[in-house]
N, C-alpha and C positions, 0 to 999 in steps of 0.2 A: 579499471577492470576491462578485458579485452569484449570485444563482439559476441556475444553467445556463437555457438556452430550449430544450425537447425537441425534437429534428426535427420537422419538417412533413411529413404522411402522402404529399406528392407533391411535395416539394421535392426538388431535384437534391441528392444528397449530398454535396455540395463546399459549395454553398449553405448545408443547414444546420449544415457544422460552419463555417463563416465565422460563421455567425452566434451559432453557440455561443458557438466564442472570441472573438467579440465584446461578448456579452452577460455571459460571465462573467469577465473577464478573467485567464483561465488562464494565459495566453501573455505577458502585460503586464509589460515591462521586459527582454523576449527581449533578447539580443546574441549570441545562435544557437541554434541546433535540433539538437538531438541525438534521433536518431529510432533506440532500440533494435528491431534487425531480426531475427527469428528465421528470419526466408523465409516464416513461417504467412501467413494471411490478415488477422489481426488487424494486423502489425506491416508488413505491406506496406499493407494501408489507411493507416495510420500515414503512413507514410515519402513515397507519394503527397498526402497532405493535406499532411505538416509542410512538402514540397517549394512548393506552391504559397502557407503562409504564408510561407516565408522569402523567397519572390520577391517578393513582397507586403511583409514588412518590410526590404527588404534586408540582410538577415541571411546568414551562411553556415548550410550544413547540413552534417549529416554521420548517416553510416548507419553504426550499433553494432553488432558480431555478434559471440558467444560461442560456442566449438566448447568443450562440455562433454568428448570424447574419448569419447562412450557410444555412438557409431551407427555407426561405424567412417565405410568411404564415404557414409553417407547422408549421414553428417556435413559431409563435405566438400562434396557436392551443394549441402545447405542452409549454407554456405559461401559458395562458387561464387552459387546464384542471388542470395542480397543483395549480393555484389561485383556482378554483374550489374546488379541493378536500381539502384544506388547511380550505379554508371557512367551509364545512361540516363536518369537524373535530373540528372545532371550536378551531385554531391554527393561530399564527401570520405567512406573507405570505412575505419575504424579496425576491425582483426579481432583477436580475443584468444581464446588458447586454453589450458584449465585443464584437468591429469587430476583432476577430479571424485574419482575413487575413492580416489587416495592425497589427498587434501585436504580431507576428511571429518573428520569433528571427533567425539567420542566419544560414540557414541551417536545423532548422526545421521544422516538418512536421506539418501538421495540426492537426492531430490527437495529438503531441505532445503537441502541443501550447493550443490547446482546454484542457489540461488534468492540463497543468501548470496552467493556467488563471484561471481554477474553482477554483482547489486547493488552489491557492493564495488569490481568495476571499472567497472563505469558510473560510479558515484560519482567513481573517481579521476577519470575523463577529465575528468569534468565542471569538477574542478581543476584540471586542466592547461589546460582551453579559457580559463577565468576566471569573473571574477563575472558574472553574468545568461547564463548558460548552461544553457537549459532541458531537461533528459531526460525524453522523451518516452516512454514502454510503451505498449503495446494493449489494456490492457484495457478491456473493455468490459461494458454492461448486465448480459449473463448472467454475468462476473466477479464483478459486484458480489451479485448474489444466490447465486451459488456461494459466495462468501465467510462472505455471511449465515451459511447452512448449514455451512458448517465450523467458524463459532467456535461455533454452538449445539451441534456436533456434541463439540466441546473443551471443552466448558463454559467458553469464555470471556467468553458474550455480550455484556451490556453493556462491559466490558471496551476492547474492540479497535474498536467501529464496523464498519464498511465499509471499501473501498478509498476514501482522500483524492484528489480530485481534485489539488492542488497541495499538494506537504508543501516544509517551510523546504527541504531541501537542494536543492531544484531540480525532483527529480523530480513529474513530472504527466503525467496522467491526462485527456487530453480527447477520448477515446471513451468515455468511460461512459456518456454519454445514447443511445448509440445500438445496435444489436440486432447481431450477428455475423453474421446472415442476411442485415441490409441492405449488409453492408460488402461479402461475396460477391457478394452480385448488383451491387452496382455495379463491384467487378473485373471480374467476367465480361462487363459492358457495356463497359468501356474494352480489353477484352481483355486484362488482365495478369494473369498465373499467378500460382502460389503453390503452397510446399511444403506437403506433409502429412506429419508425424512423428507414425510409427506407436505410438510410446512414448504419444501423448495418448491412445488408446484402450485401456491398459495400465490393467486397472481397482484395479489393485496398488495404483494411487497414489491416495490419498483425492482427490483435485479431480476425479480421472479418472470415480471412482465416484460423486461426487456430481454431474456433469458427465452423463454417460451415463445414470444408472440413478435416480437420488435427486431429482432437477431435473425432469426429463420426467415420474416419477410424479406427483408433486408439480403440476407443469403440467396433466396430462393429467387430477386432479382437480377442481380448482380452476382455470380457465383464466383467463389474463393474473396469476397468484402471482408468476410473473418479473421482473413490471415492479413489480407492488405491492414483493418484498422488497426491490428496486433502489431503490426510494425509501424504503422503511425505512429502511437503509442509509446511502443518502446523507444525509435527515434525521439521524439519530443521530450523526454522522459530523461534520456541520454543527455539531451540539450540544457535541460533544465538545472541536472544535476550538476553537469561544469558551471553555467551562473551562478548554482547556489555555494561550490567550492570557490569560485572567484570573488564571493560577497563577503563568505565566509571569511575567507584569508583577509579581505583589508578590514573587517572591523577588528580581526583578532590583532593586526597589527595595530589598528589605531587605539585598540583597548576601548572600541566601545560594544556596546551590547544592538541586540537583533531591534529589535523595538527603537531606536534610537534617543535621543536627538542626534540628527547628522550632519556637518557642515556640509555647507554646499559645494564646499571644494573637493569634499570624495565621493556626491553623487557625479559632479562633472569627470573625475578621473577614473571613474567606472562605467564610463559611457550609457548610452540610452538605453541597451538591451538588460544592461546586470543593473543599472540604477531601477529600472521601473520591476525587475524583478522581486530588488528589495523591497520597495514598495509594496508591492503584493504579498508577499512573505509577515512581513512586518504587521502589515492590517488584515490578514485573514486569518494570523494567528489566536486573535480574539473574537473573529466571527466570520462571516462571507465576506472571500475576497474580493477588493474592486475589478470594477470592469475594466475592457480595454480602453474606453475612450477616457475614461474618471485619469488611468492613470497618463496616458497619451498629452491629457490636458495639463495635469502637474507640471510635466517634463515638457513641455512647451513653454511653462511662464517660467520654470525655472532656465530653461536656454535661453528666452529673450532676454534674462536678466531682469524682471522684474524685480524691484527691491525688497519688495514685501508685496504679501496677499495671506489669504486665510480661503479655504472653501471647503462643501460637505466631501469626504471621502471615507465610502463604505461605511456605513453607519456612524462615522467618527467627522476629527475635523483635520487636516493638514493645515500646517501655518511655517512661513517661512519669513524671514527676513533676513539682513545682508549678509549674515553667517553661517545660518543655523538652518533646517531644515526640521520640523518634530510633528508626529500627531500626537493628536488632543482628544480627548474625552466629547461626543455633541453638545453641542451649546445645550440650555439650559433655561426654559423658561421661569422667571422670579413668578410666586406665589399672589 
């Protein structure tokens, strides 16, 4: 996928995201638009834009909406308006509605559980529509530097990147080059509404807080951080993506799986940046990924050629010896 092309400071904004999805090809091999709608501003920008590509590739659309069960009537309002605007698009209207609270999973929060549940039914729909059926979200620039900030804020930095403008399962992301102020003011110029859910300014919830209070300091120091972390972001993002196609490719070539076990001869042929990549991928696919130095130290005993070793990583355990490379389940204290 090529460089996104940033908006133009006075280009219409229908214009520059044509020319976005043009230049990067985000949208490439569409056979429909699936435009998740929440009624906010971000996901109505969305649904107006994805409207005008899919008439452009003649494609069908369709407008996503999740009633979480947490705002009682608002709920329904923000409901009601994307049935609404889906209707005057002249778009199919697929509504799905989850009690968030009893489908919460042990331990977590709402905010997570609300973000797995959409995801999971987006995802399905996106099966049922078929292959080349692309799910669209809103997020946008300050998304991506909110993100920033949260995984520094988790210690997950390097780790996680940015938000992917286009990941394998479909889902993509092509408001990210653009600001949430301009997507407003180009509503308010075409004159179409938009919900506000009073839960975003709920500073309870860590995006809220870094969104309101963390961001704007942050801004208000150092003026245009926004745009700079946004390209952090997407750069690292970028970077990460090629390691994870370069990992990709040799375990598909050597037929083995994500999780491994891996000889040691194709973490050496994958050098130190795509080996400890996997590494990370591998052990954070079942909970928080390791740190930099946990995996820094791995990939140390493995170049000095230790013959064998075992130690704690990420909640788990690595063990290696003169072939093989595998994690293991934490030891186990006997009764």
């Amino acid at each position: 996928m090529q460089t996104p092309v940033p908006p133009g400071g006075s280009e219409p904004l229908p214009d520059a995201f044509a020319r976005h999805v043009a230049a990067s090809g985000i949208l490439e091999g569409a056979t429909a638009l699936v435009a998740a709608c929440s009624g906010g501003s971000d996901s109505t920008a969305l649904a107006l834009l994805f409207s005008r590509e899919a008439r452009r590739r003649a494609v069908p659309i369709v407008l996503f909406h999740v009633d979480h069960q947490l705002r009682g009537v608002e709920g329904h309002r923000d409901a009601r308006a994307a049935a609404d605007l889906a209707a005057s698009l002249g778009a199919s209207f697929v509504f799905r509605s989850f009690p968030i609270r009893d489908l919460r999973e042990p331990g977590e929060s709402l905010e997570s559980a609300a973000r797995r549940i959409r995801y999971e039914s987006l995802l399905a729909l996106g099966r049922d529509l078929g292959p080349g059926t692309l799910l669209g979200t809103g997020h946008t620039l300050e998304d991506q530097a909110e993100t920033v900030l949260l995984h520094l804020e988790r210690r997950l930095g390097r780790a996680r990147g940015g938000i992917r403008p286009r990941r394998a399962d479909g889902v993509v992301r092509p408001l990210l080059p653009f600001r949430r102020g301009e997507l407003r003011e180009w509503l308010l110029a075409e004159g179409v509404p938009w919900r506000e859910d009073a839960s975003n300014a709920d500073e309870r919830f860590a995006r809220n807080r870094v969104r309101h209070q963390v961001l704007p300091e942050i801004e208000a120091r150092w003026p245009g951080a926004t745009v700079r972390l946004a390209r952090a972001a997407g750069a690292l993002t970028a970077r990460l993506c090629a390691l994870d196609a370069k990992t990709d490719e040799a375990l598909r070539e050597a037929g083995l799986p994500l999780e491994g076990p891996w000889p040691r001869l194709l973490l050496e042929r994958l050098g130190r940046e795509a080996a400890g990549r996997l590494l990370i991928r591998a052990a954070g696919g079942t909970g928080r990924p390791p740190g930099r130095a946990q995996v820094g130290r791995v990939l140390d005993r493995l170049a000095a050629g230790e013959p064998s070793f075992r130690e704690s990583f990420a909640g788990r355990r690595i063990a290696a010896d003169r072939l093989t490379v595998r994690l293991t389940p934490p030891a186990r204290l006997l009764p």
